[in-house]
C-alpha positions, 0 to 999 in steps of 0.5 A, spaced: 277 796 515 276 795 523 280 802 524 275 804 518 268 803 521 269 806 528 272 813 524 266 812 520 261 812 526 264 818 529 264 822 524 257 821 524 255 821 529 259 829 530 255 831 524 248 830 527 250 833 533 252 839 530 245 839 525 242 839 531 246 845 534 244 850 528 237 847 528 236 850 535 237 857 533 232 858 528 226 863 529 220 863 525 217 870 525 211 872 521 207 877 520 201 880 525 198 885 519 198 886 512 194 891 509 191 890 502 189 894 497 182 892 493 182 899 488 188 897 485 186 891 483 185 890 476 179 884 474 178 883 467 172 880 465 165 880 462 159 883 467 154 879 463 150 872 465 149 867 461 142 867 458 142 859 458 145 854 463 144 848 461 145 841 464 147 834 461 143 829 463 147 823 467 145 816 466 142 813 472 143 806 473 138 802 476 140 796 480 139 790 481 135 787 488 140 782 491 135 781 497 130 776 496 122 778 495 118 775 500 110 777 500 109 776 508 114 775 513 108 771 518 113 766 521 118 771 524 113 775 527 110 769 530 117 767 533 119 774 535 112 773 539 113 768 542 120 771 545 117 776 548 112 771 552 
């Protein structure tokens, strides 16, 4: 079992040596033009509009206000004042 896993470990490690070896020599060549040809299309369909677009309403739901409703904010405008002086 000793002799075993450093068998192992090496056997490893030289394939990944190897994998990175052939990985190095691939080249990627793309295209730099391509020319298409619109007329030899052949699009089926019907050319005419549809006369009534409709449009299903959607449910608005209103929410709640979680902030409490106050008529007039008279003592944070005095403090505010009085922080300026």
């Amino acid at each position: 079992m000793k002799v075993l896993a450093p068998l192992f470990i090496l056997l490893m490690a030289f394939t990944s040596v190897r994998a990175q070896e052939s990985k190095k020599n691939i080249v990627y060549r793309y295209k730099k033009y391509e020319k298409f040809d619109f007329e030899d299309l052949v699009i089926e369909g019907e050319t005419g509009s549809p006369g009534d677009l409709s449009i299903a309403p959607r449910y608005q739901r209103k929410f709640k206000n979680k902030l409490p409703y106050r008529k007039n904010f008279n003592s944070e405008i005095r403090t505010g004042v009085e922080r300026v002086r």
